[in-house]
Every structure is written in C-alpha cells, then in structure tokens.
C-alpha positions in Angstrom: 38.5 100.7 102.2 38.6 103.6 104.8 34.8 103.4 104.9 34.5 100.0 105.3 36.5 99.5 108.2 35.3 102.4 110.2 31.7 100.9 109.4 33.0 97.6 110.5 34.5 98.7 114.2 31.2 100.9 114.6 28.8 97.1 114.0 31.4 94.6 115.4 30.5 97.2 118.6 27.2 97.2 119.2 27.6 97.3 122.8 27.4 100.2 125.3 28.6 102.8 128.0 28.7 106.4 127.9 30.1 108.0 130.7 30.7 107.1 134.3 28.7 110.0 135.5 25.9 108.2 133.3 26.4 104.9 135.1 26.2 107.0 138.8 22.8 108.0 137.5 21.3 105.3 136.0 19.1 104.2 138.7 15.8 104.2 139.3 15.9 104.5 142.8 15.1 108.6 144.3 18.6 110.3 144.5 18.9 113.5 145.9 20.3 116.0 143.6 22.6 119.2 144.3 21.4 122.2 144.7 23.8 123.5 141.7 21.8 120.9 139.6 18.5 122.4 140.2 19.9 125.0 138.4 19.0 122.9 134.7 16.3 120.6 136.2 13.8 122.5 134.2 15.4 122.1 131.0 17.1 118.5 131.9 16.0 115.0 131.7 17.0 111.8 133.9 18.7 108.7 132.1 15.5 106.8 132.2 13.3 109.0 130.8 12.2 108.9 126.8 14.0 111.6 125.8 17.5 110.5 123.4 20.2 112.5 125.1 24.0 112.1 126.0 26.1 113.4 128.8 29.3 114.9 128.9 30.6 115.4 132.5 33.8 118.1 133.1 36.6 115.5 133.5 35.6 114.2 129.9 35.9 117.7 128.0 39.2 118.9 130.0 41.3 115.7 128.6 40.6 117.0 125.1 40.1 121.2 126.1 43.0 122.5 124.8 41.6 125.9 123.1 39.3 124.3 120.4 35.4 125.4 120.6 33.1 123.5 122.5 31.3 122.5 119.5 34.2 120.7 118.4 35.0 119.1 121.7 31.2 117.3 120.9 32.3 116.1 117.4 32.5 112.6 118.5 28.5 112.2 120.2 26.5 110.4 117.6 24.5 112.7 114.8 26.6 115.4 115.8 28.4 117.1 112.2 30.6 120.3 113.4 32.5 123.0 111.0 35.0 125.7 111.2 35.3 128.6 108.8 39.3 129.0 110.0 39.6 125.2 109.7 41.2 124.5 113.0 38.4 124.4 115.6 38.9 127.9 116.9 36.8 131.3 116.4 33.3 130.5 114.1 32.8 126.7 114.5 29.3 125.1 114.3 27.6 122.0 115.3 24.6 120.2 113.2 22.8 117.2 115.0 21.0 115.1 113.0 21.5 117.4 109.9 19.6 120.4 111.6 21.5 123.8 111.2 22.6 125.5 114.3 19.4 128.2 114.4 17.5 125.4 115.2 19.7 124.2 118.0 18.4 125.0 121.6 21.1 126.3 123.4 21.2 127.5 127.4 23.7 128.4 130.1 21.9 127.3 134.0 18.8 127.5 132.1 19.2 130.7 130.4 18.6 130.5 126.7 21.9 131.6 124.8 20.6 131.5 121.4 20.9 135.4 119.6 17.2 136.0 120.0 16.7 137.4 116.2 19.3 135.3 114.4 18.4 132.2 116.4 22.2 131.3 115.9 24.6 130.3 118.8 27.9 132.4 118.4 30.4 130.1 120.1 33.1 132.5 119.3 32.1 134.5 122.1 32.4 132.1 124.5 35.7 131.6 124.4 37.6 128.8 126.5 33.5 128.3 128.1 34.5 124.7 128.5 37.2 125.4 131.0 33.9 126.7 133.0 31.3 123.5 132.4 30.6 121.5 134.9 28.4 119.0 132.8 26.2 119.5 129.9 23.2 117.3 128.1 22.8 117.3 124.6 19.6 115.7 123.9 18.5 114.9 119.9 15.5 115.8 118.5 13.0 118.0 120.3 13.3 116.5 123.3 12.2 118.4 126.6 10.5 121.7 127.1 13.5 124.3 127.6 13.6 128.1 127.5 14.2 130.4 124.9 13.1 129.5 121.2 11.7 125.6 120.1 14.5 123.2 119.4 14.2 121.4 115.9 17.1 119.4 116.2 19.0 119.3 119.3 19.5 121.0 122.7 22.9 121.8 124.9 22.0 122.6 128.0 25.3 123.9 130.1 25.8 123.4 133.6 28.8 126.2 135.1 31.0 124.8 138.0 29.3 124.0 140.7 30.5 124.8 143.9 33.6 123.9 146.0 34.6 122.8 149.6 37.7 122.8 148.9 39.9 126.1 147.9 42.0 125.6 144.3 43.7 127.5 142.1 45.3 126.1 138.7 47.2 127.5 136.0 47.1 126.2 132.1 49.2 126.5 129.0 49.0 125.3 125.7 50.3 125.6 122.1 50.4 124.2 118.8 50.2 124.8 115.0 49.3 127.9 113.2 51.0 129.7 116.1 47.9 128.6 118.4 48.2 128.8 122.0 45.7 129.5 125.0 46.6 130.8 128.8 44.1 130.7 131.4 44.2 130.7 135.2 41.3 129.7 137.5 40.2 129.7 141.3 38.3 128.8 144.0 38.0 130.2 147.5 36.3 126.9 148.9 34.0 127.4 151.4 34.3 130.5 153.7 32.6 129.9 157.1 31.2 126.9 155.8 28.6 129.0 153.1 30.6 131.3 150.8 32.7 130.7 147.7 34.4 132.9 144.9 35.2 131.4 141.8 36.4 132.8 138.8 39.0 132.3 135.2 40.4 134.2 133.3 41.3 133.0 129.5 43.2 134.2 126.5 43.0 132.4 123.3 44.9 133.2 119.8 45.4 131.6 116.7 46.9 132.6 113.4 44.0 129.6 111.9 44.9 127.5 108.9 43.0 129.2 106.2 45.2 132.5 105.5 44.4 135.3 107.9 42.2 133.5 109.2 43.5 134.9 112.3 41.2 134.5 116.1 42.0 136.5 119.6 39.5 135.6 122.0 39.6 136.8 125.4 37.2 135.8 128.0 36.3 135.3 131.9 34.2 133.9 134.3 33.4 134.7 137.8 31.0 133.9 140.0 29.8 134.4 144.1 27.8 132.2 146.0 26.2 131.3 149.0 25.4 127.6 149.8 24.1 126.3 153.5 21.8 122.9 153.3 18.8 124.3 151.5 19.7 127.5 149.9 21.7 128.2 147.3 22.0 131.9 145.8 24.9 132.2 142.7 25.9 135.4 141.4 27.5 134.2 137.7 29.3 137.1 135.4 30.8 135.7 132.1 31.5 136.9 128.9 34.3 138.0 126.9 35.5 139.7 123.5 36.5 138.2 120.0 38.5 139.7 117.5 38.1 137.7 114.4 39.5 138.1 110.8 36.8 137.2 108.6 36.9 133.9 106.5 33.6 133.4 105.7 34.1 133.5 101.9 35.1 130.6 100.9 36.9 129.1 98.0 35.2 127.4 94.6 36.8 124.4 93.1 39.2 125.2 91.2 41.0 126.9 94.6 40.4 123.9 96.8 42.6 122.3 94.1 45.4 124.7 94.0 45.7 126.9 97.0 43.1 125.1 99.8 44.0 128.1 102.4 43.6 131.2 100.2 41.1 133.7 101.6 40.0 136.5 99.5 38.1 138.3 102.3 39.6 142.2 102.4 41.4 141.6 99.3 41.3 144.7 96.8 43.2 145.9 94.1 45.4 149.6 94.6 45.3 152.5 92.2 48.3 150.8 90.5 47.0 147.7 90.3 48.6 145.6 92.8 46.4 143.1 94.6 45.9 143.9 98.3 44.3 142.6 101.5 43.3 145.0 103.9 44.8 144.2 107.5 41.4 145.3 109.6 38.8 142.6 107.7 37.6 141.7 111.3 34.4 140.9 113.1 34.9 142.5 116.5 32.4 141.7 119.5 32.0 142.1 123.3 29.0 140.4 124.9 28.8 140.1 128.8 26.2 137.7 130.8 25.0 138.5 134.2 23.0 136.2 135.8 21.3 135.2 139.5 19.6 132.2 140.5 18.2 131.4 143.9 17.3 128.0 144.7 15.5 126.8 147.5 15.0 123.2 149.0 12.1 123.1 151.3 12.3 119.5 151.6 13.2 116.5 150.5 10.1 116.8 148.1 10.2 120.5 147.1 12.3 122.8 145.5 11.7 125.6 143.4 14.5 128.0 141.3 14.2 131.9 140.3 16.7 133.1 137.6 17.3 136.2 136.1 19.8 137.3 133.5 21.0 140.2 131.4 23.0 140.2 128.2 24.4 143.1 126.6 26.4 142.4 123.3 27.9 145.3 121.0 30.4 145.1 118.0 30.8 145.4 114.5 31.9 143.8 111.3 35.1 145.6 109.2 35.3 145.7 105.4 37.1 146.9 103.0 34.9 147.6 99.9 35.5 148.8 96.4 33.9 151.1 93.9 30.3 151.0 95.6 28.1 153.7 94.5 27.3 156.6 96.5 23.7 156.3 96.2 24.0 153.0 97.6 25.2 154.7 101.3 22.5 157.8 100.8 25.8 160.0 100.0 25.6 162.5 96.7 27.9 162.3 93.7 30.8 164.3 94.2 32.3 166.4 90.6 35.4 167.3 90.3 36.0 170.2 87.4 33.8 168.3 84.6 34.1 164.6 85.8 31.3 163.2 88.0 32.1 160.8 90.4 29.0 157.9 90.9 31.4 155.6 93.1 34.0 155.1 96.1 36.7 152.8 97.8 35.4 153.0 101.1 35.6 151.0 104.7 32.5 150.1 106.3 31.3 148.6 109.7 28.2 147.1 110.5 27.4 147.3 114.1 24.8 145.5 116.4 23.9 146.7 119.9 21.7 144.8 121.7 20.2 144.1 125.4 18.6 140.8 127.1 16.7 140.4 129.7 15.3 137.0 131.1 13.3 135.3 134.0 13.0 132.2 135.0 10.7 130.3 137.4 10.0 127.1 138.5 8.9 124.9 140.6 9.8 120.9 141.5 8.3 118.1 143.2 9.1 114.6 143.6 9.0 111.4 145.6 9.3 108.2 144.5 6.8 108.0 142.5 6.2 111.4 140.6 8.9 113.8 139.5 6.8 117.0 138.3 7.9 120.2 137.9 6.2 123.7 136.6 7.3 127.2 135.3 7.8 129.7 132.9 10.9 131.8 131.1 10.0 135.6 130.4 12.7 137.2 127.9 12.9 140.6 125.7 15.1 141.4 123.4 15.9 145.4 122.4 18.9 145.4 119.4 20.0 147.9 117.4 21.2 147.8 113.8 23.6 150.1 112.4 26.2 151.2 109.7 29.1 153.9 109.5 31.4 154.6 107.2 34.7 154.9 108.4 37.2 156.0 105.9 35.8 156.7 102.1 38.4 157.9 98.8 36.0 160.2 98.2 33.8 161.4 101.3 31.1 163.2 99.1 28.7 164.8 102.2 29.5 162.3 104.7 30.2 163.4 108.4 32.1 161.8 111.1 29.7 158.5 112.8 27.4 159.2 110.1 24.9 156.2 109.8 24.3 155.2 106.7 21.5 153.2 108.1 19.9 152.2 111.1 17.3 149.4 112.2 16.1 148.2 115.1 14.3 144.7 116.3 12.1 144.2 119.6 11.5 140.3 120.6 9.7 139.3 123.6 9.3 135.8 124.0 7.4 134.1 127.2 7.1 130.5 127.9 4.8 128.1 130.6 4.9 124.8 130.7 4.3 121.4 133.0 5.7 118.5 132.7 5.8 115.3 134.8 6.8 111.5 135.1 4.8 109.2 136.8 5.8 106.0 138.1 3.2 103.6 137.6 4.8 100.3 138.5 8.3 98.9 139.0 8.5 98.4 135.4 5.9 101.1 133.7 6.8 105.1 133.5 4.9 108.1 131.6 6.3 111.2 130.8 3.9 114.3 130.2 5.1 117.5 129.0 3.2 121.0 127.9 4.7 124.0 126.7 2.5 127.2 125.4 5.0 130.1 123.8 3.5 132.9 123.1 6.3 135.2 120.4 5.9 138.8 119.5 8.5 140.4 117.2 8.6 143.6 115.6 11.1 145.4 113.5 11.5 148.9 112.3 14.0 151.4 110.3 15.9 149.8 106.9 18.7 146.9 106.3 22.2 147.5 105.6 20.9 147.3 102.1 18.8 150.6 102.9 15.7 148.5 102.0 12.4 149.4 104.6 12.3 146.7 107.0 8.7 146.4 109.0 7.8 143.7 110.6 5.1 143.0 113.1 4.7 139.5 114.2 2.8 137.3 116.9 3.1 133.5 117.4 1.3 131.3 119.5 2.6 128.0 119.6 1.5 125.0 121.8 4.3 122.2 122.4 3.1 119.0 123.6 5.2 115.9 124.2 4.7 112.4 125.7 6.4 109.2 126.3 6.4 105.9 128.2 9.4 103.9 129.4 9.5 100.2 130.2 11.9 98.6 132.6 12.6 95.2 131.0 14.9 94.4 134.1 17.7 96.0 135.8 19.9 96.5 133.0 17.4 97.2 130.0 14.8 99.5 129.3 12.8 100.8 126.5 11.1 103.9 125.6 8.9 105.8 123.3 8.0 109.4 123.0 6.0 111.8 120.8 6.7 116.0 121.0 6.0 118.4 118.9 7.5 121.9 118.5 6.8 125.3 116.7 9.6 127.7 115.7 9.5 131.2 114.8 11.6 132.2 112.1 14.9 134.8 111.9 15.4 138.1 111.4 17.2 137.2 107.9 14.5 134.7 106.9 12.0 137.9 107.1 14.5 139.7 104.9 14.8 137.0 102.2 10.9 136.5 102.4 8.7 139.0 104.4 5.8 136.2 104.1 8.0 133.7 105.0 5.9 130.8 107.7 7.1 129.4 111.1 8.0 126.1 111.0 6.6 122.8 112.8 7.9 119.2 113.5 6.3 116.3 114.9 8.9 113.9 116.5 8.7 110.2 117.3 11.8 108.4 119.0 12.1 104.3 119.6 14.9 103.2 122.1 16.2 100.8 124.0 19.0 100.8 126.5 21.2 97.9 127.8 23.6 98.3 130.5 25.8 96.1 132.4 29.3 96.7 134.3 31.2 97.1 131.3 28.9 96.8 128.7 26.4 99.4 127.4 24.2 99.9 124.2 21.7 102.5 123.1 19.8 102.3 119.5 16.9 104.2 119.0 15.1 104.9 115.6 13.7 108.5 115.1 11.0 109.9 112.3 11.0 113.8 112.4 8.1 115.2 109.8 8.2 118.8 109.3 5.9 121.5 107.9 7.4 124.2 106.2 11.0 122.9 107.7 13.3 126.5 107.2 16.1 124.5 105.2 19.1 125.8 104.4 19.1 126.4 100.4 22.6 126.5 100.3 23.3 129.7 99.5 24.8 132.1 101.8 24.5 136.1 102.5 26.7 139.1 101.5 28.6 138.1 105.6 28.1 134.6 105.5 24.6 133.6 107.1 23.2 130.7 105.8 19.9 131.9 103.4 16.9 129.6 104.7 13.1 128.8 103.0 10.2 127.0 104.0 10.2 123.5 102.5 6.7 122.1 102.8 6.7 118.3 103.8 9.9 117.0 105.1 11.2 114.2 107.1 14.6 112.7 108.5 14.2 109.2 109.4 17.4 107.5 111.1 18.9 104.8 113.1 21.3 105.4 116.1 23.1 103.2 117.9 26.1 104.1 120.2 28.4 101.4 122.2 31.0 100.8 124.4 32.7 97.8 125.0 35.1 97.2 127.9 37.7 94.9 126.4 39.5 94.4 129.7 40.6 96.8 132.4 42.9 98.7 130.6 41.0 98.5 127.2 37.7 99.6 125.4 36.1 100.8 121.9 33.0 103.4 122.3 31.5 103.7 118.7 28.2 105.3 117.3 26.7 105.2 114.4 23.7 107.3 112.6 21.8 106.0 109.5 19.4 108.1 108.1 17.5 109.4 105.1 16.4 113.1 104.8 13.9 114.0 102.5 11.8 117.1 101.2 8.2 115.6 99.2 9.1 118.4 97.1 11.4 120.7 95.9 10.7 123.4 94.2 13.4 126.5 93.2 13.6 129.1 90.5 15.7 127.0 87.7 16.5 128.2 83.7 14.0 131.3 84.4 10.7 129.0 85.8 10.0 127.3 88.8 10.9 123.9 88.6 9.7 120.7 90.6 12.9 118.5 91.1 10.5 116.4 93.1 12.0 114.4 96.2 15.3 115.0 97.1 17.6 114.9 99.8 17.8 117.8 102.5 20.7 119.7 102.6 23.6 119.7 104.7 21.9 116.1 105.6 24.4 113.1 105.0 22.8 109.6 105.6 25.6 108.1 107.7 27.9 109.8 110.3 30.1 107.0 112.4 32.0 107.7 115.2 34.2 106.0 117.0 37.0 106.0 119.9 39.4 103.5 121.4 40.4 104.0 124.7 44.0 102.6 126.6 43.9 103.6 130.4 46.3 101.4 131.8 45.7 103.7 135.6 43.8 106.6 136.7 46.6 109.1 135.9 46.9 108.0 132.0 44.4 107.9 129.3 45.2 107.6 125.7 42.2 107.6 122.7 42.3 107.3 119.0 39.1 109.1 117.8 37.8 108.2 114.1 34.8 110.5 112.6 33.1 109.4 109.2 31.0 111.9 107.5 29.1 110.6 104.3 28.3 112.9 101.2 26.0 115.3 101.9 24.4 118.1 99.6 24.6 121.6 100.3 21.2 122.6 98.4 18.0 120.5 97.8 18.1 119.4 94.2 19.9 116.8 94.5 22.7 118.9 92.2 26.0 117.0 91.7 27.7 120.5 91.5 26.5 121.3 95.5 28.0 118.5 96.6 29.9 117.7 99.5 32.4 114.7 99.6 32.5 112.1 102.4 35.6 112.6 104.8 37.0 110.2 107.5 39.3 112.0 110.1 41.0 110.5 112.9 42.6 112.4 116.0 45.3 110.8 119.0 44.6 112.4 122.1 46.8 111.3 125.2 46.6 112.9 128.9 49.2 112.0 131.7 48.5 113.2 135.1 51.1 113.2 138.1 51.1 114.0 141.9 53.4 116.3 142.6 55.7 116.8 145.7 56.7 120.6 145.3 54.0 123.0 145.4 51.5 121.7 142.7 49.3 119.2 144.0 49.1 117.8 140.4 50.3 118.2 137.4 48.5 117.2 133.9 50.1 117.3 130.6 47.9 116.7 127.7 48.3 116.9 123.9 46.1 115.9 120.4 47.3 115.4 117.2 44.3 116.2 114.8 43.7 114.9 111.6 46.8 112.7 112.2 46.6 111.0 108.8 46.7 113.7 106.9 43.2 114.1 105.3 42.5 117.1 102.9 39.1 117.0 103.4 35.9 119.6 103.6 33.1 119.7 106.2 31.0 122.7 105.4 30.4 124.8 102.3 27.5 126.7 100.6 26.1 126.2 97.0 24.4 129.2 94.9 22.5 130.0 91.3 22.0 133.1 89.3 20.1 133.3 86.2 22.6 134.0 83.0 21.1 135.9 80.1 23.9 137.5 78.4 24.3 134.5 75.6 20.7 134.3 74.2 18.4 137.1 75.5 15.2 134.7 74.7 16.9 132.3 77.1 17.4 132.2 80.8 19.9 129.9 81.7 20.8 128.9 85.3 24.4 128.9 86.3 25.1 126.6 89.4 28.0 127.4 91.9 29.8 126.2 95.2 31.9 128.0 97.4 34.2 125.2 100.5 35.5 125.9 103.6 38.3 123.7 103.7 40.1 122.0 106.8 43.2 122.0 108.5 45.6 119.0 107.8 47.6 117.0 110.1 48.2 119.6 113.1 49.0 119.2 116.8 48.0 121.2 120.1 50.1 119.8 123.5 49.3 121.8 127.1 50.1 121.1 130.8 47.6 122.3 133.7 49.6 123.0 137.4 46.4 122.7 140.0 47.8 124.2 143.4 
C-alpha cells in the first residue's frame, strides 16, 4: 500500500516549480549575469536550453544542512539514488543519477573538475560541511554540456562557492543528534572594503559515532577565500580543503546479519592468541587534501567576458588495517625460524598510502547579445600520484625496517580539453544549441599494486564529444526541447587492474522535454534513451577496500520517463513530486558461471531500479517558517547483471520531517534560525546499497565447477533525529 500511495501523490501532481531562483531565470530576455557566475558559465546551462538539469540555490540546502553530505542533501531531485556505508548520511556517501555509478559522475568546484583523476570517483568525505560554502549548484542528467575534467555518463554537479558580499557577516552554527552526531562551524565576511575587497572564510568540525558499529566519522574542514571585485573585474583567491578520519565500514554484512544484528561491522575484527574475538581500534581511512584555486574574470562589455582559472590539489593519507596470518612472501619479507620451526606467516598492521598532486587550467571566452550566447575554451590538467604500502607493526618483523615499502606505484594523467559551444536565437520561438568538445587523455602507470603484481600501463585517448539540440517556445509559459550528445570516457586505474585490455566506454544520448510554467504551477517531463558501447557497469562485486569492480558490457541502454511537479495549493501550501520510470538493459550478459562462460542474455543493469519517486509537501505559513515532509521510493534493483534473485536489492520507501523557524532578534544577533529533521521517521529498516559476488566451488566433485553466489548490504539507519540553531551577527 506504501507504494501505491507514494505513486499516487507523485501522478495526482503532475504539475511544476522548482525553485524560486529557477523562476528569476526563466526568461528569455538578455540578463546580465554576476561576475561570480562567470565563474561556471563554461560548464553551466540556462533554463531554456536542451539540456535536463535542476537547480539548487544556497537558501534551499541550508534549511536541511545540518552535517549530512551534500550527496544526501540532493536525495530528493529526480533519478537521483544516494548511499551511506555508516548509514547516517555522514563520512562515504554516494549519489547515482539515473542508475549511473558515481565514476561516471562529472563533478566540479567554479569549474575545476573535482573528480580523483585515476579512480574517477568523487570522495565527498573530504569535503566536509562544503555545503555550508555553496552558493548554488546545477545538477544536470545525462551527458548534458561540455564540462572539464573527465566525460560525464550520467550526471554532472557543478558547484558554485559564495559569491561575494556587500555586506560584512559573521554567523555561528550548532547542531546535534543521534549516534552522538554533532557539527560546529563558524563563518565570515568582511563585506566590502573600500568598495572592492572582501575576506571570506569557515571553519567546520563534524563528528559522528555513525549507526553501523564503529562506524565512527571526524571531519574537519575550512574554507577561505580573498577577492577583489570593482564593475568589471573580478579576481578570487579560494583555499578549501580539510581532513577526514574515518573508521572503515566498507565490509558489509550478508543476510543472515542484516537479520540478526543489522549494525555489526567486522572491519578490524581479529581473533587474540587466546582466542578471544577483537576489533582493532585504528581500522581508519585517514586523508588530508587541500584545493587552491584563482580565477580572474574580466567583463569588457556588456557582450564580452572571458575567465582564466588555475588550481592545485594536493591530497595525502592512508588506509589502517589490522591483518592476520598473511604470508611473508606476500609483503617481499623472508620466513623467519625459530630453533626448528619455520615461520611462513604474521599478524601484522598495514597502511596503504596515496600521495598525489593536481594541477589545472582553465580558459575561456564568452559572448553574447540577444541573439547568440557563444562561448569557447579549454581545461589543461595533470595528475602525478604516488602509491605506496608500509608496514607498521608486524608479530614477527622477519627483515623488515622502519617505513619499509612493501610496494610502491605510481600513475601520471594528463588530460586537456577544447571545446565551442553556442546558442542561437533564430526567432522568438526557435533556439539551437551547438556544442564540440575534443579530449585528448594520456595515462601511464608504473611500479607494482598493493598486491605486488607489475602494473604498466601506457594509454592515449582521443575522444570527440559532440552535442546538439533545439528548443521551441510554445508561448510564454511552455517550451520544448530536444538534444543529441555524445561522450567518451576513459576508464580507472582499478578497471586496468581487473582487465589490462579493458575499452573506454561511449554513450549516445537523446533527451525529449517539455516545460510548463505558470505563477504557481510548474511541470517538467522529459523522456531520455542512453545507448552505450562497452558501458563499465558495475558487476557487483567489490575489491579487497571496497571499490566497486567494473567491466565493459557491450550494448546497453536506460530508457526512462521523468517528470517533476510542484503544485501551489494555496499561499501557505504546496506538493513538489518527481518521478523516474525507466528500463535498463545490457543486449547481453555474459560472466564466468559453473566453470564456462555463460550467456544470461538480456538483463537488467545493475544498481539500476526502474522507478525512483520523490516527493515533498511544503507548509510555509511566512517567510520565517517552513516545514516539509519528504517521501523517497526506491524500487528493486539488482546489484549484478544476471538478473540473480540472490543479488538483489529490496524496494525501500523512506520519509524525513524537516522544519526551520527563523526569528529577528533584538540583542546582538541579527537573526536567529533553529532548524531540525527527523530522518527515516517511520521507522523503515531498509537497504540502499550493497555488492553481490561469485567464486567457483570445487571441493564437492573435482569434475565439477560449481558457482557459489553471494551478497554482502550496507544497511541504514532507523528512525534518528539531527536539530541545530545558526546565530548570524
């Protein structure tokens, strides 16, 4: 019944609005935009254009930022699927649009890609708190628009920082909750000094003790940025970064666990000479990576504007474990012999480190009038990261020395990017959009894995990205559109390691939409066919520190309805709810089964469910008080691609209060905003990410190979609460 109702708000809705800030700029007349925006007009599109994208402006993520990930402050945008290995929103979370894994989500900050250059992954866990530092961001599905840094195959999140302010502030935040949660930050502005310069920075601590046991998070983070602004010029000086100390969860449970003790974690669990079961205390993934970027714009007029930006990244850290009886040939130590006895193996504690520089630049250039938008540029970006293992404590230390390595890689990516893209105005009614990317990918690894396995590869790519699309302007309050882009997408350093002839992937996207919008009434459907060639889908299956193991597919597809609403029910009143339908196939599937290779034939794509509803219902009786019951549905999806009852993952329906109160103060706040969220308020014991494995069993009948099938579930938290208050001076 739970379904059915949620299906039934989402199609008695089919009405629309997004956002105020979406209303401002749905226009078609020429509006001159801030010099802060030009920071992510290369990578951004306009509301009318025919790309399918939301946005999400500050005011909307601060009602609901009360130390959860910014993934999980975007769980309610349509497609949009996110996870948490701790299970309460905080340390490794992860976003999936439209079923497509996070590698293949295009992520930049003012234009700078973000995405780890070899893993292709977006760490969210080192940006702790970023939201409390976003001054808008655009999430646009599918590939969508020529951006920086590597293809997008599913989605792209561009980030906007603050922009800059007249006015000096300063504010102070607190909040708390379950599993000892809690986050502190404190932020400022200088305003304007002699009319030009501001200083703006925050400061952020963020800990929880996470639902799943030990699943413990301690991110600390900060933001700062210097800049000069007159009516044409704008130079910012942005430094951000922080450093997470995380105790690993990534293991999992199976079944059987989910059933009887949902938030055990066996990660640094060993056994003691007297056989008492352990867990070792430091079982942590511990990382610092700091940004630094400048960007100079420049206005010449009215028409012209061009942005330079340059960046550097420099990330180091390590992963802790606690390992037992692993052989000393394994770590390129000898046996060590005591008297007679021979000792082959050791208790030992290992970290994996990864040290690694970035360097970007972006230019661009922009014209419009009322006609023609155009712009032109390129992104420049090499990557240098080392790869490295020590052992730091060992039973037996055989011929080990103090920051021995036991092995050591390294990986060199340089990745540069030009493209042009334009939209014309051919009539009052009649746009094109035109849109060429080339990226031209070297990469190029050397030294062994953490396995001590050689690990040489020398790669180039050449990859040519077109896109079009036309929009039609029915009247003033509807419009149409239809676009075609393709992308190209290296794959990842673990891909190589999994399959050194493993192929880049490529996707051909068409999108169909129409928009209708009125003064309290909005709707957006669009239908979307995405046919891949050897898509990297997850299998399933996950690696020895929990990255998802990918393989080329062949022929795939996802072809899906969305349709997102609002309807204004009165002043005080309105429901805003989406809806994705989709199917998501592979042509064929093809896996090592019972000892052969075996066609399952068509089957569904992992991690790909074919309907994801959301929904929220909005009382704000004034300005100063908002409250919102948010409802997510998330069908049954499969976490492999053959279709295998044993990888799959149950539908879920979650619903969350969130209510914000906002007073003027007389003393010496000038406001004062108390907040809270009760998540998962009915209580749902539900799972929203997981991993499914095989391995061949040939112990019963050695003329036999039989395939065992297996699935490990990263379980959520139940009903739980987080409640804060912000003090702005």
């Amino acid at each position: 019944m739970k379904h059915i109702f949620v299906l039934l708000c989402c199609l008695m809705s089919t009405y629309a609005a997004f956002s105020q800030e979406e209303k401002i700029q749905d226009t078609t007349a020429v509006i001159t935009e801030t010099l802060d925006e030009v920071l992510v007009t290369a990578v951004r599109v306009e509301a009318t254009s025919p790309i399918t994208h939301s946005n999400v402006d500050k005011e909307t993520l601060a009602k609901r930022n009360l130390g959860q990930d910014l993934p999980i402050l975007l769980n309610y945008l349509p497609s949009v699927v996110t996870t948490s290995d701790a299970g309460t929103g905080i340390g490794y979370t992860g976003i999936r649009v439209r079923g497509v894994s996070s590698q293949s989500t295009n992520v930049t900050i003012n234009g700078i890609p973000y995405n780890d250059a070899e893993s292709l992954g977006t760490f969210w866990v080192n940006l702790g708190d970023m939201a409390s530092s976003v001054e808008s961001l655009q999430l646009q599905r599918g590939v969508g628009t020529s951006t920086n840094g590597s293809g997008a195959f599913g989605a792209s999140i561009n980030l906007l920082t603050d922009a800059v302010s007249d006015e000096a502030s300063a504010e102070v935040s607190t909040s708390f909750g379950s599993f000892n949660t809690s986050k502190n930050n404190v932020k400022f502005s200088s305003g304007l000094l002699n009319d030009h310069i501001e200083v703006a920075g925050r400061l952020s601590v963020i800990k929880s003790d996470g639902y799943v046991d030990r699943a413990s998070t301690d991110l600390k983070s900060y933001f700062l940025q210097g800049s000069y602004v007159d009516d044409n010029t704008l130079i910012k000086a942005v430094v951000f970064g922080g450093h997470e100390n995380t105790y690993q969860s990534w293991n999992g449970i199976d079944k059987e666990t989910l059933e009887t003790d949902r938030t055990f974690n066996s990660a640094g669990m060993y056994t003691d000479e007297n056989g008492n079961v352990k867990f070792y205390d430091n079982e942590v993934d511990d990382y610092q990576q700091d940004h630094y970027q400048l960007h100079w714009n420049q206005r010449f007029n009215n028409n012209w504007s061009t942005n330079v930006g340059l960046n550097y990244t420099h990330g180091s850290g390590y992963f802790e474990q606690y390992e037992e009886d692993q052989a000393f040939s394994d770590y390129g130590l000898d046996n060590v012999t005591i008297g007679d006895e021979t000792i082959t193996e050791t208790d030992l504690i290992r970290r994996r480190w990864l040290d690694n520089d970035f360097y970007v630049v972006n230019v661009n250039a922009n014209y419009k009038n009322n006609r023609i938008n155009a712009i032109a540029g390129g992104s420049y970006s090499n990557y240098d990261g080392d790869h490295f293992g020590e052992i730091i404590w060992a039973q037996y230390a055989s011929n080990s020395e103090i920051r021995d390595h036991y092995y050591d890689g390294n990986g060199k990516k340089t990745d540069l990017s030009v493209f042009a893209k334009a939209t014309f105005k051919l009539t009052q009614q009649w746009s094109l959009f035109g849109d060429m990317q080339m990226r031209f990918v070297t990469y190029k690894t050397t030294g062994i894995t953490s396995d001590r396995l050689p690990f040489d590869i020398d790669e180039k790519y050449n990859f040519f990205n077109p896109k079009a699309g036309v929009t039609y302007m029915l009247d003033d309050n509807n419009n149409m559109y239809f676009s075609y882009a393709r992308a190209n997408r290296e794959p990842n350093r673990d891909d190589f390691q999994s399959n050194p002839d493993i192929k880049p992937e490529q996707l051909n996207d068409f999108e169909l939409g129409w928009r209708h919008e009125k003064q309290r009434f909005k709707f957006n459907a669009n239908v979307y066919y995405m046919h891949y060639n050897e898509q990297l889908v997850l299998t399933g299956n996950i690696d020895d520190v929990g990255n998802p193991i990918r393989t080329n597919s062949g022929e795939s597809y996802r072809f899906g309805l969305e349709i997102e609403s609002v309807i204004g029910l009165s002043k005080a009143f309105s429901i805003q709810p989406n809806i994705t339908l989709s199917t998501n196939k592979t042509l064929e599937s093809i896996v090592p089964f019972d000892g052969e290779l075996k066609n399952f034939g068509k089957t569904n794509i992992s991690f790909s469910p074919d309907i994801v509803v959301g929904n929220a219902i909005v009382y704000q009786p004034c300005p100063a008080f908002q409250a919102s019951f948010l409802s997510k549905y998330v069908g049954e999806q499969y976490m492999g691609n053959t279709d295998s009852d044993v990888s799959k993952l149950d539908s879920y329906f979650v619903n969350d209060l969130n209510v914000t109160y906002e007073f003027n103060s007389k003393s010496i706040f000038k406001a004062i905003i108390l907040s809270g969220m009760v998540n998962n308020i009915f209580n749902e014991k539900y799972v929203s990410n997981g991993y499914y494995y095989t391995y061949d069993d040939d112990w019963s009948d050695p003329n036999t190979i039989t395939t065992i099938e297996g699935a490990g579930y990263y379980p959520q938290a139940t009903t739980n609460f987080l409640v804060g208050a912000t003090f702005k001076f």
